[in-house]
Backbone bond lengths (Angstrom), bond angles and torsions (degrees), N, CA, C in turn:
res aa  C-N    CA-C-N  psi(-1)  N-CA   C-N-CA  omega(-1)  CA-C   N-CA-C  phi
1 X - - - 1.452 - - 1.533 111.20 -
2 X 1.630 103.85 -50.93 1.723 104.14 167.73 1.914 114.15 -39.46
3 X 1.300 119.38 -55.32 1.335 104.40 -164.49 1.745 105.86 -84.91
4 X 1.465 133.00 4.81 1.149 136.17 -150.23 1.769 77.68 -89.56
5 X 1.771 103.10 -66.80 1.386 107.93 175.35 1.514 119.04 -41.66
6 X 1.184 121.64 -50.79 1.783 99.76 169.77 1.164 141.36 -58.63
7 X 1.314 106.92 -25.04 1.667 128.99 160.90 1.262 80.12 -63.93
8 X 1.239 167.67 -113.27 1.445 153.29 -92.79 1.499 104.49 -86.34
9 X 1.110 122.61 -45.11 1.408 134.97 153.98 1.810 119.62 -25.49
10 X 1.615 80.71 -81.21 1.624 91.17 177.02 1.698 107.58 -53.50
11 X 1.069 120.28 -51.67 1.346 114.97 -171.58 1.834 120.80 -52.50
12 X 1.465 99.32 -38.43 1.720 125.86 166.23 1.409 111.87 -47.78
13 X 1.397 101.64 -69.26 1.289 107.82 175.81 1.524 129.21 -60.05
14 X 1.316 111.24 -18.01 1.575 131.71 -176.65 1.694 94.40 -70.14
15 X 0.989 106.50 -79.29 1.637 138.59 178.65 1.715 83.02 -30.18
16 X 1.386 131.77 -65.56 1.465 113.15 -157.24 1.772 110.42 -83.44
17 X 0.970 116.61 -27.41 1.373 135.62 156.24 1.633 103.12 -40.61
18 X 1.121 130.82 -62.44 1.067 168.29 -132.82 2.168 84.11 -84.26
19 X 1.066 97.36 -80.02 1.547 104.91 177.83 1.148 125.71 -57.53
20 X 1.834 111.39 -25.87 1.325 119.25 177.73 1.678 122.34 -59.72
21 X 1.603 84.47 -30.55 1.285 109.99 -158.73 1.524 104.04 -92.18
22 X 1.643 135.27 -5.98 1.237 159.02 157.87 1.447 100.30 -67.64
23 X 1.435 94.60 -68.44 1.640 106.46 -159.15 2.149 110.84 -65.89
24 X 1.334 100.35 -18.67 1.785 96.23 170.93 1.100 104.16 -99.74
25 X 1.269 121.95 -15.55 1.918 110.28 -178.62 1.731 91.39 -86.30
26 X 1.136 140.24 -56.59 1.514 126.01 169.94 1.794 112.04 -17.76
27 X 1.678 97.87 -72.85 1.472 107.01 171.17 1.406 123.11 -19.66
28 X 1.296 87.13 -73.79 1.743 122.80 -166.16 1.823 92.84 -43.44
29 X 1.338 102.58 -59.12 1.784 116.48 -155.44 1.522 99.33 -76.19
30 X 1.452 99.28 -53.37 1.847 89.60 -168.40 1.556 103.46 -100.67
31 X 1.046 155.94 -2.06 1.473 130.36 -162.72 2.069 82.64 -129.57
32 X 1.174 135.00 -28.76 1.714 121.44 171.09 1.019 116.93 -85.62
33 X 1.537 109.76 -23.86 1.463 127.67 -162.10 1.556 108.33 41.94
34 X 1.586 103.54 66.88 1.543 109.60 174.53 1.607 114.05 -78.69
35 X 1.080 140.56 149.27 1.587 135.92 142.73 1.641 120.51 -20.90
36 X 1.382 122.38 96.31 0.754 130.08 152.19 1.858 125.46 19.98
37 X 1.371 103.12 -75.61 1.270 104.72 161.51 1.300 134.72 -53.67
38 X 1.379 107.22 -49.79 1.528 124.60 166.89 1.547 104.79 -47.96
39 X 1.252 125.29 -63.72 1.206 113.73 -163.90 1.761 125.14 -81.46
40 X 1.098 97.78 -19.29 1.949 116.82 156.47 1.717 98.24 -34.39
41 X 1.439 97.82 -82.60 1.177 132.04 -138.49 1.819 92.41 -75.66
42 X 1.209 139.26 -14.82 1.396 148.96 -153.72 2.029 79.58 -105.76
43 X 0.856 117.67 -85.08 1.458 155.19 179.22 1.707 108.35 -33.97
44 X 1.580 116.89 -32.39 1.380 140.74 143.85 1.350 123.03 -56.82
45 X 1.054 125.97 -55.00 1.479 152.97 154.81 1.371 109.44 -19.56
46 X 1.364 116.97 -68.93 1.442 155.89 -149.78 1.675 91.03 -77.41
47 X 1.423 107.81 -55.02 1.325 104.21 -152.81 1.619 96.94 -92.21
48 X 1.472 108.52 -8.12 1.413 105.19 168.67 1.883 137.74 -70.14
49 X 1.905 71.51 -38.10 1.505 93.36 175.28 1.457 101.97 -67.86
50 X 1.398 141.97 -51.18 1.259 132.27 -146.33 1.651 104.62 -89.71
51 X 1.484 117.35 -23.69 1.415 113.35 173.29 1.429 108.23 -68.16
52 X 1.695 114.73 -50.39 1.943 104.10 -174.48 1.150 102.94 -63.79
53 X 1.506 128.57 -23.68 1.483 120.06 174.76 1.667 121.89 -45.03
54 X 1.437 90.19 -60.98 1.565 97.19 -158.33 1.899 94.84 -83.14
55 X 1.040 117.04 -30.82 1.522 122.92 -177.82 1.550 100.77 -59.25
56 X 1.248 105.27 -53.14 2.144 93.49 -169.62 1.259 102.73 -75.95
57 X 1.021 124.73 -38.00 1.869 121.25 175.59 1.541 108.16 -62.60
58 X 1.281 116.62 -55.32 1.728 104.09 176.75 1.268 131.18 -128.12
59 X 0.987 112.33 20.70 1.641 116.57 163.27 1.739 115.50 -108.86
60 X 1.241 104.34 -50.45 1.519 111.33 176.15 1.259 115.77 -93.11
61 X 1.588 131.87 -17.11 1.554 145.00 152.13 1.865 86.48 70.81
62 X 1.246 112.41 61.44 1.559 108.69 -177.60 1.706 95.52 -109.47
63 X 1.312 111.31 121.50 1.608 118.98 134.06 1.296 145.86 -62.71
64 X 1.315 80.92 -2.77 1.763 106.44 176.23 2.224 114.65 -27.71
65 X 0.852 122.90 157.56 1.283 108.99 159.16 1.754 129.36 -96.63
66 X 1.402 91.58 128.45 1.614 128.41 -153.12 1.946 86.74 -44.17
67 X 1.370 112.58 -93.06 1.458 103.16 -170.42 1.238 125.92 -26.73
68 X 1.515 116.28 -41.56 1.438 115.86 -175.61 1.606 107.68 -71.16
69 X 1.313 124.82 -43.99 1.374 113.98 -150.29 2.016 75.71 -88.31
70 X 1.087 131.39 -32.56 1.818 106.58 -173.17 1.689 93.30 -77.54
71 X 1.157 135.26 16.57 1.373 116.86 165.40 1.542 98.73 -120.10
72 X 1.106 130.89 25.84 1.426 127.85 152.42 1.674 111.98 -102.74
73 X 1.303 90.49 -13.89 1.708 102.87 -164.68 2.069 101.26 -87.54
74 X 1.522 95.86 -44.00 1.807 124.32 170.15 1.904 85.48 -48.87
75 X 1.370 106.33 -78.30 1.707 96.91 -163.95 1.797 123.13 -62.34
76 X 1.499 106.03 4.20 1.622 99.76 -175.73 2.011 83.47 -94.61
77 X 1.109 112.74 -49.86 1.697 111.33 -178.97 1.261 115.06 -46.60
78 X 1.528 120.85 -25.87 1.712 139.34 -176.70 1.743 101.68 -70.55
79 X 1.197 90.83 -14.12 1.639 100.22 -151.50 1.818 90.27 -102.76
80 X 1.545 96.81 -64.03 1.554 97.49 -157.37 1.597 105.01 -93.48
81 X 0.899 138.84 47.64 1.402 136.19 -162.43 1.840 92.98 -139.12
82 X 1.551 108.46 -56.09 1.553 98.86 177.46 1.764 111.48 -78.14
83 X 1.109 108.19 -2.91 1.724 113.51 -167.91 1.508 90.05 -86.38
84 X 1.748 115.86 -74.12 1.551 109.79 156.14 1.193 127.42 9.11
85 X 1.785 100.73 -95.01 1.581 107.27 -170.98 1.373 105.46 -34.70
86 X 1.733 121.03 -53.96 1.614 118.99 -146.93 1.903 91.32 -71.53
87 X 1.042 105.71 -34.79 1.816 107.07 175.14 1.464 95.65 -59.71
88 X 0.991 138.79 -79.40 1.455 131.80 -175.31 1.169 123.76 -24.97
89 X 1.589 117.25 -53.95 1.391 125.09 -173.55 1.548 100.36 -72.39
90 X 1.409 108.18 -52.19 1.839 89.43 -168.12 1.475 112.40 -85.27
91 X 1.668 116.66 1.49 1.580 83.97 157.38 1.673 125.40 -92.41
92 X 1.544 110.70 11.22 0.936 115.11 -176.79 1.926 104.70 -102.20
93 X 1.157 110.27 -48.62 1.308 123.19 -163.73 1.933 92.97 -82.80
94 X 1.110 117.96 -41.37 1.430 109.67 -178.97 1.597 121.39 -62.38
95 X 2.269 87.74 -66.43 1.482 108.51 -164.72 1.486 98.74 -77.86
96 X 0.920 136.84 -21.26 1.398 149.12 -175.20 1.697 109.04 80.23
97 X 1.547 112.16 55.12 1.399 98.78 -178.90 1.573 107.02 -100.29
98 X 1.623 95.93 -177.84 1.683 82.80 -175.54 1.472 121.01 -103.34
99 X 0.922 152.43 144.90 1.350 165.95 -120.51 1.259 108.23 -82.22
100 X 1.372 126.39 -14.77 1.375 115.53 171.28 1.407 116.92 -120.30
101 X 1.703 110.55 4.19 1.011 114.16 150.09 1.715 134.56 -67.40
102 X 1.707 97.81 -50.18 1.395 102.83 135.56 1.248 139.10 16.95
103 X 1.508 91.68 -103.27 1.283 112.24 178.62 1.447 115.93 -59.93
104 X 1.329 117.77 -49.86 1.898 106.48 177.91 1.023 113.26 -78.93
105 X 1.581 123.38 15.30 1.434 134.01 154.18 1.703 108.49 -57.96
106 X 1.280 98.74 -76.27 1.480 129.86 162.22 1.808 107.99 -37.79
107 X 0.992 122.43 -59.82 1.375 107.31 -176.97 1.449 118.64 -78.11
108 X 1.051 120.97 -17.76 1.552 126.76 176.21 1.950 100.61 -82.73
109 X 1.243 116.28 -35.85 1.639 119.53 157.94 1.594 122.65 -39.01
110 X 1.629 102.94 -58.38 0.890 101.10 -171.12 1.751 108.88 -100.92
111 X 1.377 116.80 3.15 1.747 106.81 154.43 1.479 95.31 -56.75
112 X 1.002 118.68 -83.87 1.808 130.71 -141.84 2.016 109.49 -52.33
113 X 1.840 98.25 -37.15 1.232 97.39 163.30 1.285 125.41 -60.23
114 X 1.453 109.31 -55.77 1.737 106.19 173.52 1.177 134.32 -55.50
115 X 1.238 118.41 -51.60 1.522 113.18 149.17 1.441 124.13 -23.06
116 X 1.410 112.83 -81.40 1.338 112.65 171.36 1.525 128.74 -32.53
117 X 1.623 104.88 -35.37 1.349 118.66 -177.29 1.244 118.27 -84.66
118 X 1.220 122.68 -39.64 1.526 121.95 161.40 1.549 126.09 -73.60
119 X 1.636 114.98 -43.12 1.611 115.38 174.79 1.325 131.16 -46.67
120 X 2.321 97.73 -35.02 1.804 103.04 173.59 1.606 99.38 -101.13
121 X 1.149 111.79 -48.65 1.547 97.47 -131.76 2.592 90.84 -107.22
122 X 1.469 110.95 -12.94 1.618 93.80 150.02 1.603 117.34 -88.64
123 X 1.308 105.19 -45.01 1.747 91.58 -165.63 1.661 90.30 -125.83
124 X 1.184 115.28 35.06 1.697 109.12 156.81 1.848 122.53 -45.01
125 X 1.286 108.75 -63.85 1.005 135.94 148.82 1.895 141.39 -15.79
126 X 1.466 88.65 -46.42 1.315 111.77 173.03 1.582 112.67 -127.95
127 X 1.057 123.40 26.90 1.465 143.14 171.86 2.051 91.26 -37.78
128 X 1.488 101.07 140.86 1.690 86.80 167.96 1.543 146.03 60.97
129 X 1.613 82.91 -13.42 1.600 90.34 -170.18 1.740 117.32 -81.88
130 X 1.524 124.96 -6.94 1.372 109.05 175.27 1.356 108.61 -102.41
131 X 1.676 100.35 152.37 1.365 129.79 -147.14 1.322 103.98 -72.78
């Protein structure tokens, strides 16, 4: 029942992350009219920070230490962000899908990865531990 609830958690928190990360790339794109890249990648950021936020404080309840576990979190994005794109492009440019299929290709990838990636191997360790 304990991990059913963090899946409900994580998934919550995904989902609001999720909009954050809608709602500054809107910003970013139409009201600064930033570069494309710039504003992805600003707007990524955003929604990164606010998911390990709310995820290590209440889903995984880790005391863990903050720099270390967001620089395990920095190297899975190092990881899945250029792997992504090339998933993006060839299921679009190969399989011929359409672009926002794509993408919730990609975001449903990287729910199930992150989870996995943070529950064992950032705050495996410190599962439970804040007071």
């Amino acid at each position: 029942m304990k991990e059913f609830a963090r899946v409900l958690k994580f998934t919550f928190f995904s989902i609001s992350a999720g909009l954050i990360e809608i709602g500054a790339f809107a910003l970013f794109n139409e009201v600064l009219r930033l570069p494309y890249w710039l504003g992805y990648l600003l707007a990524l950021v955003l929604s990164v920070l606010w998911n390990f936020t709310l995820n290590r404080r209440y889903t995984f309840k880790s005391a863990s230490n903050v720099p270390v576990a967001m620089l395990k979190v920095a190297a899975y994005y190092a990881v899945f962000t250029p792997l992504s794109t090339g998933l993006e492009h060839w299921y679009t440019a190969s399989l011929g899908w359409n672009e926002y299929l794509a993408t919730a290709a990609n975001m449903l990838l990287n729910f199930a990865t992150e989870f996995l990636y943070q529950r064992f191997f950032v705050f495996g360790k410190s599962l439970d531990s804040r007071k």
